[in-house]
LOKOLGU-357161 format. One record per residue (C-alpha): residue number from 1; residue in one letter; x negated, y negated, z negated. Coordinates in nm, 2 decimals, always signed. Example, Ala and Ser with C-alpha at 12.3 -4.5 7.8 and 13.67 -1.06 7.14 Angstrom:
2
num/residuo/u/v/w
1/a/-1.23/+0.45/-0.78
2/s/-1.37/+0.11/-0.71
END
This chain:
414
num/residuo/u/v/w
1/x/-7.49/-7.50/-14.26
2/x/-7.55/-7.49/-14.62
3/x/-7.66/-7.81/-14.78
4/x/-7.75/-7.90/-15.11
5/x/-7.72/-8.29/-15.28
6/x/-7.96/-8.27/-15.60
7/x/-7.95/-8.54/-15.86
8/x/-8.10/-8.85/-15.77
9/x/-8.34/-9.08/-15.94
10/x/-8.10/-9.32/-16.01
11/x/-8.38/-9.60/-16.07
12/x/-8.34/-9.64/-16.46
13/x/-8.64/-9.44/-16.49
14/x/-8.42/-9.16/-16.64
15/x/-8.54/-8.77/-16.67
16/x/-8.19/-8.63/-16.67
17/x/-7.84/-8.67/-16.66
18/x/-7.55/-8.53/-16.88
19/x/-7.26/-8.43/-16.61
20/x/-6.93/-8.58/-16.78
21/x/-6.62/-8.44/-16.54
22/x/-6.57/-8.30/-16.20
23/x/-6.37/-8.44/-15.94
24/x/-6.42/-8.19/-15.69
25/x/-6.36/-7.80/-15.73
26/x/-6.55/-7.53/-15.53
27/x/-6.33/-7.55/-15.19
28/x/-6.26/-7.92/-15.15
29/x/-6.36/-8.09/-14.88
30/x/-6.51/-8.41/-14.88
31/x/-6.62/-8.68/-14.72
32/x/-6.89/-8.92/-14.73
33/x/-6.86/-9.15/-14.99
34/x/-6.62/-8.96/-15.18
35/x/-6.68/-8.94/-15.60
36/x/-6.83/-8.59/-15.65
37/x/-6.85/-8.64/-16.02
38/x/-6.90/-8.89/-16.34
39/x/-7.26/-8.85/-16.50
40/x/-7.42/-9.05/-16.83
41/x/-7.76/-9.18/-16.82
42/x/-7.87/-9.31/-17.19
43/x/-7.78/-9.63/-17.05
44/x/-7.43/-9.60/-16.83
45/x/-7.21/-9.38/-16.70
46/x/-7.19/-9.37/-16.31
47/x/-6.95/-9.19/-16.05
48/x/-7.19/-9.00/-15.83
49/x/-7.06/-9.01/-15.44
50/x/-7.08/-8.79/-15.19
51/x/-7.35/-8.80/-14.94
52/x/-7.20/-8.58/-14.67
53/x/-6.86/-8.51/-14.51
54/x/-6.81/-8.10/-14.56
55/x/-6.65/-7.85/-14.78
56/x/-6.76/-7.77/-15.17
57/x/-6.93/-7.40/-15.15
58/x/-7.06/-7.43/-15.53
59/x/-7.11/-7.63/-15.80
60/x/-7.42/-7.67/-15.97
61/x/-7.32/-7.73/-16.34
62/x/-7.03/-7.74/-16.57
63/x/-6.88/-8.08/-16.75
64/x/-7.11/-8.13/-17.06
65/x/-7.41/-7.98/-16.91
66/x/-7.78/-8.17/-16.89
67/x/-7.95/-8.17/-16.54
68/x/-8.28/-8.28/-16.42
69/x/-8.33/-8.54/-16.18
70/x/-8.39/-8.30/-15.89
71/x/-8.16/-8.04/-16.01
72/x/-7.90/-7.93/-15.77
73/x/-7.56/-8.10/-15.79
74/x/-7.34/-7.97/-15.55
75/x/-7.38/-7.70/-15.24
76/x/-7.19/-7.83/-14.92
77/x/-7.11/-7.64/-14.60
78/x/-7.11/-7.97/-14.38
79/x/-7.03/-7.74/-14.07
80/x/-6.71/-7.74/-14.24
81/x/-6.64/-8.14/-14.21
82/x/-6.47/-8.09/-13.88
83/x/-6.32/-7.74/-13.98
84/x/-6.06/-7.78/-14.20
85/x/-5.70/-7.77/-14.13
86/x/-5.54/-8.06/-13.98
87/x/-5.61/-8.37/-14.20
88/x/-5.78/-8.17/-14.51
89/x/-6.07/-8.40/-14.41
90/x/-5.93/-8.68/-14.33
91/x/-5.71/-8.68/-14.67
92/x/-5.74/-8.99/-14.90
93/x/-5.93/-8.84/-15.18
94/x/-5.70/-8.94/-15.39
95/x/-5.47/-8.64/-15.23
96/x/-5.71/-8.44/-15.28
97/x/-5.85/-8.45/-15.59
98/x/-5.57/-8.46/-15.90
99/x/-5.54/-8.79/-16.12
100/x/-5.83/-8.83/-16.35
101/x/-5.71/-8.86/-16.72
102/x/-5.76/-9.20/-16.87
103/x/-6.02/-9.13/-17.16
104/x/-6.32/-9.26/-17.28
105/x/-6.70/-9.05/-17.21
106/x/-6.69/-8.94/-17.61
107/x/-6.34/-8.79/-17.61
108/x/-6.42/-8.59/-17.26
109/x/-6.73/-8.45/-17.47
110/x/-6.48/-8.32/-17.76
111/x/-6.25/-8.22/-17.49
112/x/-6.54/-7.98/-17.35
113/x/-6.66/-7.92/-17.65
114/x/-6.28/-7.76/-17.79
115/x/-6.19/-7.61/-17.52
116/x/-5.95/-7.88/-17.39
117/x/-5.79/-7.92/-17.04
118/x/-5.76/-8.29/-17.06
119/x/-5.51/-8.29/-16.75
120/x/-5.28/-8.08/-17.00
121/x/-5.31/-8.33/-17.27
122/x/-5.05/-8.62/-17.27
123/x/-5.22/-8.92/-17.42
124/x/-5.08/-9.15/-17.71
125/x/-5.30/-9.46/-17.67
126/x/-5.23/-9.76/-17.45
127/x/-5.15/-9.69/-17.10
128/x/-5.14/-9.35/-17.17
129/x/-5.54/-9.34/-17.25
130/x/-5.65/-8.99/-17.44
131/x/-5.78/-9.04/-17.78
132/x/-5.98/-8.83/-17.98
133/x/-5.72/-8.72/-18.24
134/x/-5.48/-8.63/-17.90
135/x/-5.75/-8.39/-17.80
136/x/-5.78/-8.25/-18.16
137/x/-5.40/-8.24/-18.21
138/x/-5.37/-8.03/-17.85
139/x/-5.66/-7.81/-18.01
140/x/-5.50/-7.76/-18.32
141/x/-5.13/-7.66/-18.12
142/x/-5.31/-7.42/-17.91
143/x/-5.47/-7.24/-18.25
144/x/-5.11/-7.30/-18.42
145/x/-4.92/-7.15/-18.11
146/x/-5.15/-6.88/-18.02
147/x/-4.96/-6.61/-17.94
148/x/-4.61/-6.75/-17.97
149/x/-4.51/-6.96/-17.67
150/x/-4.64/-7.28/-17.59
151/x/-4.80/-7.52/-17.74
152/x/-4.59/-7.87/-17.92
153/x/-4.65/-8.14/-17.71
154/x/-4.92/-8.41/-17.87
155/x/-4.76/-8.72/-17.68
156/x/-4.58/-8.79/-18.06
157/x/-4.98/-8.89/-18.20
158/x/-5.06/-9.21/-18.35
159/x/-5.19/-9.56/-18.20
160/x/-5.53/-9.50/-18.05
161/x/-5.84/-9.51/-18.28
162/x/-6.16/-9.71/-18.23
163/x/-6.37/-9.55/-17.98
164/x/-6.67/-9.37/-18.07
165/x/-6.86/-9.03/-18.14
166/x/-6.66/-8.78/-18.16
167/x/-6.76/-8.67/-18.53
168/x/-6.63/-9.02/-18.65
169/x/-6.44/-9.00/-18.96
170/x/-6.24/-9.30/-18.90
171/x/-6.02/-9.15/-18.57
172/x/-6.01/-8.76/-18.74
173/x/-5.65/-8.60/-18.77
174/x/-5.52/-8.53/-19.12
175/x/-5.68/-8.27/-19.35
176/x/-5.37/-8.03/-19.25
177/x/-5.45/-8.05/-18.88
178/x/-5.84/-8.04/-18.93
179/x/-5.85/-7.69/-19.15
180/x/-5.70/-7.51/-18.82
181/x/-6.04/-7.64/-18.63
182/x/-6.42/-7.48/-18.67
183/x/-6.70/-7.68/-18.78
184/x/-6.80/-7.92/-18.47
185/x/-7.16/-7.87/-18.35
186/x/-7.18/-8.18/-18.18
187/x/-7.53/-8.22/-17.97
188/x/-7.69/-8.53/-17.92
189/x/-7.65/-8.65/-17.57
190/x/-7.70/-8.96/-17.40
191/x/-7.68/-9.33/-17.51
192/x/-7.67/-9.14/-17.89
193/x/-7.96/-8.93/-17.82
194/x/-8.17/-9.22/-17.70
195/x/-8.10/-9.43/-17.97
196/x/-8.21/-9.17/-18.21
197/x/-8.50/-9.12/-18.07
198/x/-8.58/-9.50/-18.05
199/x/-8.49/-9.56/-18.42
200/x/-8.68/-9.23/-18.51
201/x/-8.97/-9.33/-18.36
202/x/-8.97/-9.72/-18.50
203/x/-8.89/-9.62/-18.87
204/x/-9.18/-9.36/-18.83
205/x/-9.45/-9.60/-18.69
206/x/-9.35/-9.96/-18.75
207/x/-9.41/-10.10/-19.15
208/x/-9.07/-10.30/-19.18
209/x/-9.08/-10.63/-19.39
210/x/-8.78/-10.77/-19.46
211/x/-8.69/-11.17/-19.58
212/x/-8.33/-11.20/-19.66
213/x/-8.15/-11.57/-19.69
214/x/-7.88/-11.74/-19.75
215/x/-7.75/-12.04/-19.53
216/x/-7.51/-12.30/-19.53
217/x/-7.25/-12.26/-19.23
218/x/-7.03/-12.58/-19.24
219/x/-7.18/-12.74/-18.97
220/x/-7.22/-12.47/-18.74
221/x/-6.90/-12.45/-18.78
222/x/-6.81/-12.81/-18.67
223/x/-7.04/-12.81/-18.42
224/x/-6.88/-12.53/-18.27
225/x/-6.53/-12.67/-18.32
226/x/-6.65/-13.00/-18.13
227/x/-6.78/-12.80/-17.90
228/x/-6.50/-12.59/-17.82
229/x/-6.28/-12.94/-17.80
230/x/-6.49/-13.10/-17.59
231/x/-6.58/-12.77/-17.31
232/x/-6.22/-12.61/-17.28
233/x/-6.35/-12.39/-16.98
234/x/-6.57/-12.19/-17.22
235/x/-6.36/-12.19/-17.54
236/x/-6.23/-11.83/-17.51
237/x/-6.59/-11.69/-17.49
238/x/-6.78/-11.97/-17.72
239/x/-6.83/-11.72/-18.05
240/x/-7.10/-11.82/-18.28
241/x/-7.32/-11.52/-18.14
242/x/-7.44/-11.81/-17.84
243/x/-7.54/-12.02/-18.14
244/x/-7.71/-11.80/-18.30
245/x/-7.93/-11.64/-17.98
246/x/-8.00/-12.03/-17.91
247/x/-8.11/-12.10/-18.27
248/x/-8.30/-11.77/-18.24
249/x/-8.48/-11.87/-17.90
250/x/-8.57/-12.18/-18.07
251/x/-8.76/-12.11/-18.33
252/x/-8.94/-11.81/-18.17
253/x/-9.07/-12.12/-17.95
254/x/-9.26/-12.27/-18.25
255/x/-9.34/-11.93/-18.41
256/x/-9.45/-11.76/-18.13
257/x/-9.61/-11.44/-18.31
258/x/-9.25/-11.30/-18.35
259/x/-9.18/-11.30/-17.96
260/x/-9.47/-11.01/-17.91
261/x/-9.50/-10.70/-17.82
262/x/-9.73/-10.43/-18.03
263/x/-9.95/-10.21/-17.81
264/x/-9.96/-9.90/-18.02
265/x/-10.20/-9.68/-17.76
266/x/-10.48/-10.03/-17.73
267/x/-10.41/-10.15/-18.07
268/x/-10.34/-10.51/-17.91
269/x/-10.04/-10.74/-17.93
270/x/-9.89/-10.92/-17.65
271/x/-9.76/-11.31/-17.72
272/x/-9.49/-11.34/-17.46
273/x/-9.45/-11.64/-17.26
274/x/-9.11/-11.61/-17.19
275/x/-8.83/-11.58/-17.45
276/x/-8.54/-11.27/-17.33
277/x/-8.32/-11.27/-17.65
278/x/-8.17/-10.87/-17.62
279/x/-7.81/-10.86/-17.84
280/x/-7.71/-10.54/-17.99
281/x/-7.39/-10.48/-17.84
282/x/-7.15/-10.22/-17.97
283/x/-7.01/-9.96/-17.72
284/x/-6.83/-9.65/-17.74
285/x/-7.11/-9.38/-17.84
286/x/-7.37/-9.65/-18.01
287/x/-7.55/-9.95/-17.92
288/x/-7.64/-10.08/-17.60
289/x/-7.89/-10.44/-17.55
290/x/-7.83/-10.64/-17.31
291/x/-8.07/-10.92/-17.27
292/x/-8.05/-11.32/-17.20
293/x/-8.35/-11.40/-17.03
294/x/-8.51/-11.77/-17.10
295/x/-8.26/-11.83/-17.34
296/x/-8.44/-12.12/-17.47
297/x/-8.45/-12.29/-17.18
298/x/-8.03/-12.26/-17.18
299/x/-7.76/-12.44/-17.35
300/x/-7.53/-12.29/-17.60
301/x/-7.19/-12.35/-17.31
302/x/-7.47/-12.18/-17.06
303/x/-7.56/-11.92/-17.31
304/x/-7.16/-11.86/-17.40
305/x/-7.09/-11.76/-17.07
306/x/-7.42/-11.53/-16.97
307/x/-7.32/-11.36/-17.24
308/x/-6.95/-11.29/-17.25
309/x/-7.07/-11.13/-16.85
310/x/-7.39/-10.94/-17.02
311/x/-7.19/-10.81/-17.32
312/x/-6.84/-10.71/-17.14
313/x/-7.05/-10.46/-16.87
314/x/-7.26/-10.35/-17.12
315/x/-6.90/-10.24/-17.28
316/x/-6.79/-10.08/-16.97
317/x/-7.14/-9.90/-16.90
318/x/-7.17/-10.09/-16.61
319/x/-7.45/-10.31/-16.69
320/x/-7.80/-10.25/-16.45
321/x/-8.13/-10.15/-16.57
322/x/-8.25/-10.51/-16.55
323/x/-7.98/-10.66/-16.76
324/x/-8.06/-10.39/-17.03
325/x/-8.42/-10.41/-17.00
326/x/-8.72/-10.66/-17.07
327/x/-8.64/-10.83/-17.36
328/x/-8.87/-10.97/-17.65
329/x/-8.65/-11.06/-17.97
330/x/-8.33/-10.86/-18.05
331/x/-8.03/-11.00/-18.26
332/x/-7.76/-10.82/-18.37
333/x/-7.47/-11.00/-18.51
334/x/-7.37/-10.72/-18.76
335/x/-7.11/-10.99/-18.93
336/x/-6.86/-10.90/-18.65
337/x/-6.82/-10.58/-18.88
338/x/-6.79/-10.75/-19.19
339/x/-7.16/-10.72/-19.30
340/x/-7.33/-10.99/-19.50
341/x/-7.66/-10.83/-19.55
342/x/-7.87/-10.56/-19.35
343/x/-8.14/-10.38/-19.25
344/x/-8.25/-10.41/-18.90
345/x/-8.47/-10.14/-18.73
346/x/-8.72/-10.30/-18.50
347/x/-8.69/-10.14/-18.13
348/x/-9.04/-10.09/-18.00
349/x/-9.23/-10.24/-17.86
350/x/-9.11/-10.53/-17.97
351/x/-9.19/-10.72/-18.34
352/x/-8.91/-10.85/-18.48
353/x/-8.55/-10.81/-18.50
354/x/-8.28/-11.09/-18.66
355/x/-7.97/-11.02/-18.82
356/x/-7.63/-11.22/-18.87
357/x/-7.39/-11.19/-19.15
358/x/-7.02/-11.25/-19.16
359/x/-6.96/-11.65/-19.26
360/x/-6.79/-11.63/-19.61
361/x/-6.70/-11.92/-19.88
362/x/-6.89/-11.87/-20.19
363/x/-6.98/-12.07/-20.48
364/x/-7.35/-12.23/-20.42
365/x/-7.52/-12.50/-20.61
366/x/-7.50/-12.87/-20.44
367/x/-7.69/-13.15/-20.62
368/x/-7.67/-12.97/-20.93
369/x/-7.33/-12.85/-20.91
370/x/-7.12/-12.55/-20.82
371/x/-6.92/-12.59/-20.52
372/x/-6.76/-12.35/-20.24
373/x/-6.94/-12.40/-19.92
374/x/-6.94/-12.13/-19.62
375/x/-7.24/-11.92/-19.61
376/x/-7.38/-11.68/-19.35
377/x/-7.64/-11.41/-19.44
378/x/-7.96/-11.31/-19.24
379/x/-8.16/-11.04/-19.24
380/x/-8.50/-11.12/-19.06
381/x/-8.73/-10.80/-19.02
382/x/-9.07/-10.84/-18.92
383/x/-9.36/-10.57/-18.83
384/x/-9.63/-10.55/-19.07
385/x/-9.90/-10.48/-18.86
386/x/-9.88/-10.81/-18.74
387/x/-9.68/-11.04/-18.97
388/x/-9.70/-11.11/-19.37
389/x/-9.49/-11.27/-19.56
390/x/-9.61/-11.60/-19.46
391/x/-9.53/-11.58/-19.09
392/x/-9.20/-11.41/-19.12
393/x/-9.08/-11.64/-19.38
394/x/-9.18/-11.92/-19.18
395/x/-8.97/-11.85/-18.87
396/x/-8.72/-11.74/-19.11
397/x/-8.71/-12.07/-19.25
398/x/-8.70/-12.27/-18.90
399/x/-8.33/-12.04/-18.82
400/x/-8.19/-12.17/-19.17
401/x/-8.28/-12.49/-19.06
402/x/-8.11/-12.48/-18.76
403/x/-7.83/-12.30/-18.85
404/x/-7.76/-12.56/-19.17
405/x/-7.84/-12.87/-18.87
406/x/-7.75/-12.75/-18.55
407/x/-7.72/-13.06/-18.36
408/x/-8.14/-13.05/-18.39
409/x/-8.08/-12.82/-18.12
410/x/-7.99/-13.10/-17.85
411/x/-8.36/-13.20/-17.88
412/x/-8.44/-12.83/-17.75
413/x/-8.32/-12.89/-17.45
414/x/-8.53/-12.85/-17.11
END
């Protein structure tokens, strides 16, 4: 009996799906529970299993495609389950089904996008792991070799390069390898297409306001030194970014019209009661936010944990809708990059969005005299429909403070 498995709402409130790689070929038989394929919401990539035991009569898309929720995924023949030769069905799926190439979502698009087997490419990074200037290296051999035997093996590329889109500059190939390879036309899919549509749509229809400042670091840096001393369980995870989303929580509790949310449809804002601090988390094809709920109601050793767990799924596109979703203030800590100063965009519907610089020496006056103290940058953007220059500069103010006095923050506690 033909049966079809279509794509499932997956419960992230998702319209479609972009199908990533096949682990299954028209012919295979599987059983239940067995991973059909790897798909990419905008906010993770998941391994779709099997809901039947039977054989794989046709596939309903090829790798890089978008499908609707409801489109069909796979055709079974389930009278099959039972049919195939002695211990086809029974067969780990592992012997079925050859060894999936170790290699980030972004490098499987170039892969599909040039034309590249990845199961022929050898990679360079660690434990073997494809990067994107293997797959362009195997792309350019195929163009150089056309014609006259095989292609040179790529397994002789370079240390891998930081993961990300695959039109990044910073992991292309040398000039002399990139003039053998067409223009990429690289569609936006995914986490990236989300994003631009979020930032799009806040730079269009939220009036940024901007207050940047200057603060003095040196005892946020103590108090994270004493802090790190004195709680040894959490001193591998305790990075300023728990100060700062505890500093942040704390003065959104005394300026409360930055933890809101602008109704653009009723032309009403909503004052939150509860303060989810969302932190802009670099992954491989953009930025993902996962959010700390009550984190003013946490301490910073609390907070340092939460968010090592939030941050490292979010890396491995493992994090759930609810640990992504539902929060009121965003931070980004953009001095992880080496940024001092920025410009936040706002994601709606929220109001307000705080940024952190890198902590630098410079020279600053002190009682009337130059001296080298450390100095952190921040970059708090408020939205003009609701705030001036008063209220942002306020709740500005209230972080400096905190950041330049951090132990005020043990009379926060609750």
């Amino acid at each position: 009996m033909s049966t079809e498995f279509r794509i499932p709402d997956i419960g992230e409130g998702i319209a479609e799906v972009e199908l990533l790689e096949w682990h299954v070929d028209v012919g295979s038989h599987v059983r239940e529970y067995d991973i059909l394929a790897t798909i990419e919401t905008d906010k993770s990539v998941v391994e779709m299993p099997s809901p039947f035991t039977g054989r794989v009569i046709r596939l309903g898309a090829k790798p890089g495609d978008m499908l609707p929720v409801g489109d069909v995924l796979v055709v079974f023949d389930t009278d099959a389950g039972d049919a195939a030769e002695p211990g086809a069905g029974a067969a780990p799926a592992a012997e079925r089904v050859p060894a999936r190439p170790r290699a980030a979502p972004a490098v499987r698009r170039l892969a599909v996008e040039l034309g590249i087997n990845l199961t022929d490419v050898r990679g360079s990074g660690p434990s073997g792991r494809i990067t994107h200037e293997d797959v362009r290296l195997a792309a350019a051999a195929g163009a150089d070799q056309a014609g006259s035997g095989p292609a040179k093996d790529s397994g002789e590329a370079g240390a891998e390069a930081p993961a990300g889109p695959a039109p990044d500059l910073a992991d292309r190939p040398s000039a002399a390898t990139d003039r053998h390879l067409p223009d990429e036309h690289v569609p936006l899919r995914g986490l990236r297409r989300e994003i631009a549509k979020n930032m799009a749509e806040s730079w269009r229809t939220i009036p940024h306001i901007t207050d940047w400042r200057e603060a003095d670091a040196t005892q946020l840096i103590e108090a994270r030194r004493v802090l790190s001393a004195h709680v040894p369980a959490v001193a591998g995870v305790l990075t300023y970014v728990p100060f700062f989303v505890k500093i942040t929580a704390t003065a959104l509790r005394h300026h409360p019209l930055l933890n809101a949310s602008f109704d653009e449809e009723q032309q009403e804002y909503v004052l939150h009661r509860r303060i989810n601090i969302g932190i802009a988390t670099s992954v491989p094809d953009g930025l993902l936010v996962p959010v700390v709920r009550d984190a003013d109601t946490k301490t910073v050793v609390e907070l340092a944990g939460e968010i090592a767990e939030l941050v490292g799924l979010a890396r491995e596109r493992k994090a759930s809708r609810q640990q992504l979703t539902g929060g009121t203030y965003t931070v980004n800590n953009f001095g992880a990059i080496g940024g001092h100063l920025g410009t936040p965009i706002i994601r709606p519907p929220e109001v307000g969005i705080l940024g952190f610089g890198r902590i630098s020496d410079r020279v600053v006056v002190v009682d009337g005299s130059p001296a080298v103290r450390p100095t952190i940058g921040l970059s708090s953007v408020g939205d003009h429909r609701l705030h001036d220059g008063d209220t942002l500069g306020a709740f500005t103010a209230a972080v400096v403070e905190l950041i330049e006095h951090p132990y005020a923050l043990l009379g926060e506690l609750r």
